[in-house]
C-alpha positions as CSV (number, residue, x, y, z in Angstrom):
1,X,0.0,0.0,0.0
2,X,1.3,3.1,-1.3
3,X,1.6,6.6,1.5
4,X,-0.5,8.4,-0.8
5,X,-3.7,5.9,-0.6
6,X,-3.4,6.2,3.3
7,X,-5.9,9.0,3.3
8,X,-9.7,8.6,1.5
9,X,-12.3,11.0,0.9
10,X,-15.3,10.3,3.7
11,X,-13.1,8.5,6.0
12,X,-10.7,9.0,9.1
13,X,-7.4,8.2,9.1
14,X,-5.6,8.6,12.5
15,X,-1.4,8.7,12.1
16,X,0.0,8.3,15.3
17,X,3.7,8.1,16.7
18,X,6.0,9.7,18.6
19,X,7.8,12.7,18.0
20,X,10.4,12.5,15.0
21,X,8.5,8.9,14.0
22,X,7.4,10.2,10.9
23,X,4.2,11.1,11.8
24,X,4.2,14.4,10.5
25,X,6.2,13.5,7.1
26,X,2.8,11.7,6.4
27,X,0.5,14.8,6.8
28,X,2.8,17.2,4.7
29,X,2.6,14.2,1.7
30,X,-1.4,14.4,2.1
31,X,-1.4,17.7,2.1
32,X,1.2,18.2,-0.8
33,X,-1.3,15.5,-2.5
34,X,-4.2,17.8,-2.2
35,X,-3.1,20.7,-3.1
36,X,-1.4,19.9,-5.9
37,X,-4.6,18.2,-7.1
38,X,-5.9,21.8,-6.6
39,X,-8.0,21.3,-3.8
40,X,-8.3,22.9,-0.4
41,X,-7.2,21.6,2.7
42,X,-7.4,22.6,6.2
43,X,-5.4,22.2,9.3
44,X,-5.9,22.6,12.8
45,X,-3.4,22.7,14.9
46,X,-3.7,22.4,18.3
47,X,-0.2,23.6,19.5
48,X,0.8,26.0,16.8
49,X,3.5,23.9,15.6
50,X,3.0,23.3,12.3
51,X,6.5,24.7,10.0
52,X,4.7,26.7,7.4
53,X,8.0,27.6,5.3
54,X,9.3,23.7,5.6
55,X,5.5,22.3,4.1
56,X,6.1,24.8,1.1
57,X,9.6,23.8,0.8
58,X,7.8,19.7,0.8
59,X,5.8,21.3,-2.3
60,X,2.6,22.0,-0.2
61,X,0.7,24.8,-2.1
62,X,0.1,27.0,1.2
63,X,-2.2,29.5,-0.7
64,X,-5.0,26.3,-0.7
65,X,-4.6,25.4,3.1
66,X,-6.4,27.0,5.9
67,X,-4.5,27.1,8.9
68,X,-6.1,26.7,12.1
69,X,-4.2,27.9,15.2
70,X,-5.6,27.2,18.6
71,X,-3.4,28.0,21.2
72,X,-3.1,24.6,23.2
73,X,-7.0,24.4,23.0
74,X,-7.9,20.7,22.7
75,X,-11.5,22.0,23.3
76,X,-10.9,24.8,20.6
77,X,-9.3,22.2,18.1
78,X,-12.1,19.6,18.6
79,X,-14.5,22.3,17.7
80,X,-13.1,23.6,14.9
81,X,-12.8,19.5,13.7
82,X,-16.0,19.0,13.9
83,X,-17.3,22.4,12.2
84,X,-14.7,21.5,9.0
85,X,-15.7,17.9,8.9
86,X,-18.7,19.3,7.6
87,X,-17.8,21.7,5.3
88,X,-17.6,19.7,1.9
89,X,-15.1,22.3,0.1
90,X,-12.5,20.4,1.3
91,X,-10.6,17.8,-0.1
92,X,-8.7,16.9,3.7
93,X,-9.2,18.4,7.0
94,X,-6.5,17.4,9.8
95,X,-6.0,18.1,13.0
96,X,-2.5,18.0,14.7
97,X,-2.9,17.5,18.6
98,X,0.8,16.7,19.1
99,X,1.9,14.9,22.1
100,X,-1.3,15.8,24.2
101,X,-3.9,13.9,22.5
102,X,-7.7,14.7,23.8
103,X,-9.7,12.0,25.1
104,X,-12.6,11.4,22.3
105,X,-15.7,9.9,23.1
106,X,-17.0,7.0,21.2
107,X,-20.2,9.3,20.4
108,X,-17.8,12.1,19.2
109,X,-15.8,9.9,17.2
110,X,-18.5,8.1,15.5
111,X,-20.1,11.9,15.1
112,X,-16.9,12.7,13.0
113,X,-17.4,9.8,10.9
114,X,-20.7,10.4,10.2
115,X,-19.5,14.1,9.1
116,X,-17.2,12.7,7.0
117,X,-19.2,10.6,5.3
118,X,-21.7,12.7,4.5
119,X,-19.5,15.6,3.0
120,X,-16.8,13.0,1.6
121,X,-14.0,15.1,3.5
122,X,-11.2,13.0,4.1
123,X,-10.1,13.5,8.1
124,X,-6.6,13.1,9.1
125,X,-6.7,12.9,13.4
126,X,-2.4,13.1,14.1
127,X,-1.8,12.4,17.9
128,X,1.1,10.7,20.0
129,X,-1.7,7.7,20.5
130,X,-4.9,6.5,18.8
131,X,-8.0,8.3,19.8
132,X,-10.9,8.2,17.9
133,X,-11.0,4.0,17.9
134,X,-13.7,1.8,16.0
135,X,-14.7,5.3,14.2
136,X,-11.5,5.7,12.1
137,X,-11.5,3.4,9.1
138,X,-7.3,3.4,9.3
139,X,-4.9,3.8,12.2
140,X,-1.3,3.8,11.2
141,X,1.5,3.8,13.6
142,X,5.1,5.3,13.1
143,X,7.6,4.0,15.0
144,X,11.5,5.7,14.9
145,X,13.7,3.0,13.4
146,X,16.9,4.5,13.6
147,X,18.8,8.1,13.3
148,X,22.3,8.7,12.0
149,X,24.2,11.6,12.4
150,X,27.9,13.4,10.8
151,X,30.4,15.5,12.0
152,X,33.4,14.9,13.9
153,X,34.1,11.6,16.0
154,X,33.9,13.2,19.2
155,X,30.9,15.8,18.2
156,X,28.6,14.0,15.9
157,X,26.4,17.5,15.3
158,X,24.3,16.9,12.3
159,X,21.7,14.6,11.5
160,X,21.9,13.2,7.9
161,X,18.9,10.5,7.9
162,X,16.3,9.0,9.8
163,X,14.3,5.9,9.6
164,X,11.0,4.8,10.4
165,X,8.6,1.8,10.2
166,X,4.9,2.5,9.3
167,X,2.7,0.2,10.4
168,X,-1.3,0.1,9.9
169,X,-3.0,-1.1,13.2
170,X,-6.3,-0.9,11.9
171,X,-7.6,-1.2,8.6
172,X,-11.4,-1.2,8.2
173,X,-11.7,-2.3,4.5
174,X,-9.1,-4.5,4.0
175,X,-6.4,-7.0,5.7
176,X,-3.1,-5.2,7.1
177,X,-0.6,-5.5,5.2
178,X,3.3,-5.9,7.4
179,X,5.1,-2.9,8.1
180,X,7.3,-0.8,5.4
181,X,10.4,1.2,5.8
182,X,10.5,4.9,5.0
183,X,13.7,7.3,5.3
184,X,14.0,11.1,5.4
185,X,17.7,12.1,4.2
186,X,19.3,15.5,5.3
187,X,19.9,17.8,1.9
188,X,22.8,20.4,1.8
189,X,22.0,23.0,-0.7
190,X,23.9,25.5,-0.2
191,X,27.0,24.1,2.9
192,X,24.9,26.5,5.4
193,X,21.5,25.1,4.9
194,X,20.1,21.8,5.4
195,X,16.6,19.9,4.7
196,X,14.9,16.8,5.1
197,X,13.3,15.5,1.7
């Protein structure tokens, strides 16, 4: 199964992992998706965290993507989740709750999918752990597989690549498949900067 098929229009997909597991990689390529498709895509995120300049730098049109900030609001993001869900001018609608995922009621969850379905927005829920359950059609886990770093042998200082193992926990439709690899390499452009791609 390919990363781009991960997400589907009137369904929840929840990516969840620790921090620098690839989780995040995974929006920004279903974002980039969308937008190049020429669609609209919202995203609300819960901490402020999301790296504007390094999504446009992934190739994410920001100019289609509405940008949601809530201020470490759980209760602000959940609301603003369940008023996009609904709103079928949008090709995806994700919500980024970082490390502090939000308890989510069965009702609420099943709610959202509902939403979902009726609008055939595609909802992307990105957490440290799974939260919305039975009411997400696909729950993929990222799991850090291994870093490697440069520089001198006494001071490695820069990271060059990391590695990570996506796994789907939960796949409605279908049987899951085993777990594939994925890498993110460090790019020098110019021998100041540096970027993952």
């Amino acid at each position: 199964m390919r990363i781009q098929s991960f997400v589907r229009a009137g369904e929840i997909t929840e990516i969840c992992g620790r921090l620098s597991s690839g989780r995040t990689s995974l929006l920004i390529s279903a974002l980039r998706r969308a937008t190049r498709a020429g669609a609209a895509a919202a995203l609300v995120d819960a901490d402020d965290a999301f790296d504007a300049l390094g999504a446009a730098r992934a190739g994410v049109d920001l100019s289609r993507v509405l940008w949601v900030r809530c201020g470490r609001r759980r209760d602000l993001a959940l609301r603003a989740v369940d008023l996009l869900a609904r709103c079928p001018g949008f090709a995806v609608v994700a919500v980024d709750f970082g490390e502090l995922a939000p308890r989510l009621s069965l009702s609420t969850a099943f709610r959202l999918r509902l939403a979902v379905r009726r609008s055939r927005v595609a909802l992307v829920v990105l957490s440290s752990r799974r939260i919305a359950g039975a009411g997400a059609a696909l729950a993929v886990e990222t799991v850090q597989a291994n870093v490697d770093w440069a520089g001198p042998a006494r001071a490695v200082t820069r990271l060059t690549r990391l590695r990570a193992r996506v796994s789907i926990v939960r796949a409605r439709t279908s049987p899951v498949p085993s777990p594939i690899e994925m890498a993110w390499w460090c790019e020098v452009s110019d021998g100041r900067a540096a970027r993952f791609a």
